[in-house]
C-alpha positions in Angstrom: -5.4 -17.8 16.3 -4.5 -14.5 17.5 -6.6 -13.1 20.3 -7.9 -9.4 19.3 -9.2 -6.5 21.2 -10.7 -4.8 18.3 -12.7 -8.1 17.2 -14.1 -8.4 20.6 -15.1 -5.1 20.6 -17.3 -5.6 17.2 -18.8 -8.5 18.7 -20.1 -7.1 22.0 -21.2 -4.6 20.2 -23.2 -6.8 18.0 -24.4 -9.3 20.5 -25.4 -6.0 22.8 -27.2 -4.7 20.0 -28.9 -7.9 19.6 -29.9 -8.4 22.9 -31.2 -4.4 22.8 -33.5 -5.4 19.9 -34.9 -8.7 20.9 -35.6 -7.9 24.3 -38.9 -8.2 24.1 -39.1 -11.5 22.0 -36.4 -13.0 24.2 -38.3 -12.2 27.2 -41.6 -13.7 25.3 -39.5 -17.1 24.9 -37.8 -17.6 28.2 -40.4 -15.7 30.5 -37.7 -13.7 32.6 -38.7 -9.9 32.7 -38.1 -7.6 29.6 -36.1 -5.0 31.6 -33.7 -7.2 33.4 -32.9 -8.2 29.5 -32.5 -5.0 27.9 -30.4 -3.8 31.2 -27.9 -7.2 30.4 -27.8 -5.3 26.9 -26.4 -2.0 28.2 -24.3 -4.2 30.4 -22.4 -5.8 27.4 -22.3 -2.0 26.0 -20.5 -0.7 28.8 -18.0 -3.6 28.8 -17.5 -2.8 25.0 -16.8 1.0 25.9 -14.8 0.2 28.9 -12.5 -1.9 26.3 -12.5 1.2 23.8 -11.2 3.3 26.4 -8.6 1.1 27.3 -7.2 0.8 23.8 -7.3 4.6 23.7 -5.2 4.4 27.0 -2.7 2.2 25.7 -2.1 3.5 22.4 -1.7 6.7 24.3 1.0 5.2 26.7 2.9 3.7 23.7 3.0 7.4 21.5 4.8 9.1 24.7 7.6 6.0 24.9 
């Protein structure tokens, strides 16, 4: 199988998204704070922007060669 930047991308998006929404009940279950769990959400966002970016980059570098 073929490793793929754009299918990681959609699924830290998702699982961000996930955790974003389910903060609360996931906090609820495990008992760690609500907050600490939603900012793990944006964390996972930022790593899935910081991937788009370096696509951008790349493709980028390759139009100029």
């Amino acid at each position: 199988m073929k490793f793929s930047w754009n299918e990681t991308l959609v699924w830290l998006c998702l699982l961000s998204n996930l955790i974003f929404a389910g903060s609360e009940l996931i906090s609820d279950y495990t008992g760690i704070d609500s907050w600490s769990i939603f900012y793990f959400g944006i964390g996972l966002f930022s790593v899935s922007v910081l991937i788009l970016i370096y696509q951008i980059i790349l493709k980028f570098k390759k139009n100029k060669k």
